[in-house]
C-alpha positions as CSV (number, residue, x, y, z in Angstrom):
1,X,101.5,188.3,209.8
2,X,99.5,187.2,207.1
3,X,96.8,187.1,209.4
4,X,96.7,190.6,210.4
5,X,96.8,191.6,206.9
6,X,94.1,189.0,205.7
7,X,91.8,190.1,208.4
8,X,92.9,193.8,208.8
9,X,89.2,194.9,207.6
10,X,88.0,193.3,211.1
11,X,90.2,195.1,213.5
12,X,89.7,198.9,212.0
13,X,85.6,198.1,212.7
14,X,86.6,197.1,215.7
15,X,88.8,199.8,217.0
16,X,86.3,202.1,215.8
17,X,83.3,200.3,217.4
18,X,84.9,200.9,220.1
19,X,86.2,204.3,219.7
20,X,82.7,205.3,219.1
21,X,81.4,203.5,222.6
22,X,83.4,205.3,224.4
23,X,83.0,208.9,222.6
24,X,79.2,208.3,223.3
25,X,80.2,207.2,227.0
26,X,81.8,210.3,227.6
27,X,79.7,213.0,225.9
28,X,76.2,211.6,225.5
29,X,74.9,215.2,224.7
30,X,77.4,216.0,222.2
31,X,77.1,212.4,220.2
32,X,73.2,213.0,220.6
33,X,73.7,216.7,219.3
34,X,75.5,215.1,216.5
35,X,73.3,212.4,215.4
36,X,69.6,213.8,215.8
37,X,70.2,215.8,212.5
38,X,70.6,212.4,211.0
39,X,68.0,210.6,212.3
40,X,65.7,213.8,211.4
41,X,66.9,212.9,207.8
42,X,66.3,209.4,208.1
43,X,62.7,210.1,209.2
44,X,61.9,212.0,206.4
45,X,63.4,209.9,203.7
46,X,61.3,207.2,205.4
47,X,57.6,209.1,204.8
48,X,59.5,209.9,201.2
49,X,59.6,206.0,200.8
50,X,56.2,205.6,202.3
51,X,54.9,208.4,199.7
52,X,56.4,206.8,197.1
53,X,56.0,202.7,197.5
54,X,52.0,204.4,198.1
55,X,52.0,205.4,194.2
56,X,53.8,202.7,192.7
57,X,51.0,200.3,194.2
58,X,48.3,202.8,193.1
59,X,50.1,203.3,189.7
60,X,48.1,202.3,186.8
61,X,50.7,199.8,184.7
62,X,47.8,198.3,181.9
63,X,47.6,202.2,180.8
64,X,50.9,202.4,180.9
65,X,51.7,199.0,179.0
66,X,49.0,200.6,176.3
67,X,50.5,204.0,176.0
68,X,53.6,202.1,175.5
69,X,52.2,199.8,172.7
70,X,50.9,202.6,170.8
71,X,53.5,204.5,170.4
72,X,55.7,201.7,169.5
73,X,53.3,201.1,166.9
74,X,53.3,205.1,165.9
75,X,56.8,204.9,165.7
76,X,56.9,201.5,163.4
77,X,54.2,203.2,161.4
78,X,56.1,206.8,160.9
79,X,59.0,207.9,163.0
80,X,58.1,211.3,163.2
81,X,54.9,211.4,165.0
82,X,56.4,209.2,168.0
83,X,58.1,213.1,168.7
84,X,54.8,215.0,168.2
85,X,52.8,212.4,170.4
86,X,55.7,212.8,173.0
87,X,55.7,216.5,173.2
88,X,51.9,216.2,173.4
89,X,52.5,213.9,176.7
90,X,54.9,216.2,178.1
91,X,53.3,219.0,178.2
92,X,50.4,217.2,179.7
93,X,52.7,215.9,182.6
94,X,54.5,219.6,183.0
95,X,51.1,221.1,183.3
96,X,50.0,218.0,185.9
97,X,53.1,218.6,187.6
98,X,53.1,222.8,187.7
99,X,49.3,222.2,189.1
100,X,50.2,219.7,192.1
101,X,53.3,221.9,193.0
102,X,51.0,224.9,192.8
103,X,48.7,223.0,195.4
104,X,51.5,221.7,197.7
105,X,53.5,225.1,197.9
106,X,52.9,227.6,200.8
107,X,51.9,230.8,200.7
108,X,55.4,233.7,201.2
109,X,54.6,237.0,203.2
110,X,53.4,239.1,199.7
111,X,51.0,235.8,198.7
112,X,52.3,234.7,196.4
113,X,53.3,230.8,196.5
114,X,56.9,230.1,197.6
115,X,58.4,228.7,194.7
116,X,62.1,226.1,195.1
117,X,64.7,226.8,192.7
118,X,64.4,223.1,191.3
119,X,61.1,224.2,190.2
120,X,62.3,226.7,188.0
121,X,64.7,224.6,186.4
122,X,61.7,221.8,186.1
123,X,59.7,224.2,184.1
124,X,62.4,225.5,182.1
125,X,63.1,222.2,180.9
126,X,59.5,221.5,180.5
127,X,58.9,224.4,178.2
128,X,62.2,223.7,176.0
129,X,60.6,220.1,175.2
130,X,59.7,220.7,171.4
């Protein structure tokens, strides 16, 4: 008994290895159906990751390690200007970022650019940054 229990972890992925084996025996199109819109996902989180490993290795870190350093040194020398010098930066990246999703967005029927609501939210944040 102590066994079973022990090991119990092992027989449930077996039973449902092998429910799922014979599911997809016995309706191929209907466990196809089912996963393609996974796979479609999969696929696109892949070229995502491809997108994104791509800038990390083309990502700049000795600027970055700079900016760092100065404002660690703006903040040692007076507090208060490490929160000016921020704001500065993030408008910079808000405007950077409002440009690029300007360029990446298609067009809607009236020509103006189709805008996500994720965007709105991105550039109400932006703009509340003091």
């Amino acid at each position: 008994m102590r066994f079973l229990i022990r090991n119990l972890h092992v027989f449930v992925f077996a039973l449902f290895s092998i429910y799922a084996a014979v599911w997809v025996a016995t309706e191929p199109e209907r466990a196809a159906g089912f996963v393609r819109p996974m796979v479609e996902d999969a696929v696109e989180l892949k070229d995502m990751a491809d997108g994104a490993y791509s800038d990390l290795r083309n990502f700049n870190w000795k600027s970055a390690y700079d900016e760092f350093v100065t404002l660690y040194i703006a903040a040692m020398r007076m507090p208060s200007l490490v929160f000016e010098r921020l704001a500065d930066r993030l408008d910079d990246v808000a405007e950077d970022l409002s440009k690029r999703a300007q360029a990446d967005l298609p067009a809607t029927a009236s020509g103006e650019p189709f805008r996500y609501a994720g965007q709105h939210h991105a550039d109400a944040s932006a703009t509340a940054m003091p």
